[in-house]
N, C-alpha and C positions, 0 to 999 in steps of 0.2 A: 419696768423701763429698762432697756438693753443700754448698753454701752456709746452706742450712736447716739442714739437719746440725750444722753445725759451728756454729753459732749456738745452735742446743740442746744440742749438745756443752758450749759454755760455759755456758749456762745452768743444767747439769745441774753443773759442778765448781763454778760458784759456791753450788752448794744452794738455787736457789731456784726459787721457781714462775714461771707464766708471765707472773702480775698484778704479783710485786714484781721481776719481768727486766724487764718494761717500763717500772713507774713507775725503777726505776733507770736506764734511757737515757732516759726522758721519752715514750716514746712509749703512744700509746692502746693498752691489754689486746689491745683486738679486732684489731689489727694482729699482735702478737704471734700470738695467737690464728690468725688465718686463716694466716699463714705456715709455724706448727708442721704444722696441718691438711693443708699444702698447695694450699693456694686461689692464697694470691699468691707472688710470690717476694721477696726481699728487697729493699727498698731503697737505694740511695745514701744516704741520709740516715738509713734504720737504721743499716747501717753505719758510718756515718761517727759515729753515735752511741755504738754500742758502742764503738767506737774510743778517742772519748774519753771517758767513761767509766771505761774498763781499759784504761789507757796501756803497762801491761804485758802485753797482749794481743799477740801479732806479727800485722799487717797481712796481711803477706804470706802466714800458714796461712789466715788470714780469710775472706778474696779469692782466694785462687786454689790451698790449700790445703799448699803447701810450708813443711816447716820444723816446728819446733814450735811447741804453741799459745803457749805462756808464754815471754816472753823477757826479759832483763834491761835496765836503762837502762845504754849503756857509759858510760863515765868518770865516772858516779856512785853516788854513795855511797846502800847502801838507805836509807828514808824512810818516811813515813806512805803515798804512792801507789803506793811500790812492792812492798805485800805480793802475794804469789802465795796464789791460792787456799788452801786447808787440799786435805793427802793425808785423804781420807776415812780409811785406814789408819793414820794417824797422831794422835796427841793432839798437835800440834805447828804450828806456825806458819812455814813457810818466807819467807825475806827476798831480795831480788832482790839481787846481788852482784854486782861486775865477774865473778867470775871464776865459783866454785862457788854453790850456792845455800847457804847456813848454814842450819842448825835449831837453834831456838830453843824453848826451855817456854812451853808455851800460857799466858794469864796466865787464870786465874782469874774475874778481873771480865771483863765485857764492855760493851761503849759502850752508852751508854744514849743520847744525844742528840750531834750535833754542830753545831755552826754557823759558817757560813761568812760574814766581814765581807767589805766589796769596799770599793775606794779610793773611788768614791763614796756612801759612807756606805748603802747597803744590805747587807741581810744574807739568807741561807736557812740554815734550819734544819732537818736532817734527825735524824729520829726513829726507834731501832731499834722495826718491830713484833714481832722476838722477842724481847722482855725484858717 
């Protein structure tokens, strides 16, 4: 599996299209777009986007395809950044763990908006378009 691959690999377990993979790392549809295609290859700076983006992403399958995709943050406790995708098979919500992954009941509501303050009094707002 090449790089492209594995890029729509994740693509595909987050559930989303091609237009909301890119506005979610911030980069331009058409970029997305031409790399599925196979026009371009990936950039450094995609990746480096995905990356951070999905901190629980492992690098290292990313880049050079060892290991598994989803990994957990060690010596920390799960969190808001550290949900792992949903098992399509599952009605359920997996949590990043030191050890095992825990399953948890899906809640019911789902976000509707979030927003992000920053120390310099700026803020971004992200807005779900499935709701």
């Amino acid at each position: 599996m090449n790089e492209r691959e594995r890029i729509e690999k994740v693509k595909d377990a987050l559930g989303l299209t091609a237009r909301q993979f890119a506005a979610e790392i911030r980069v331009q549809p058409g970029t997305i777009s031409n790399m599925m295609a196979g026009r371009n290859n990936p950039s450094l700076e995609v990746m480096k986007r995905i990356m951070e983006r999905y901190p629980t992403l492992n690098p290292e399958w990313l880049i050079a395809g060892r290991g598994d995709m989803w990994r957990s943050v060690p010596g920390k406790d799960a969190g808001l950044f550290d949900i792992l995708p949903p098992d399509p098979k599952e009605k359920t919500v997996r949590t990043a763990q030191k050890e095992e992954p825990q399953v948890v009941a899906a809640p019911s509501k789902q976000i509707k908006n979030i927003v992000v303050y920053y120390t310099d009094g700026t803020y971004e707002e992200f807005i779900n378009q499935k709701s």
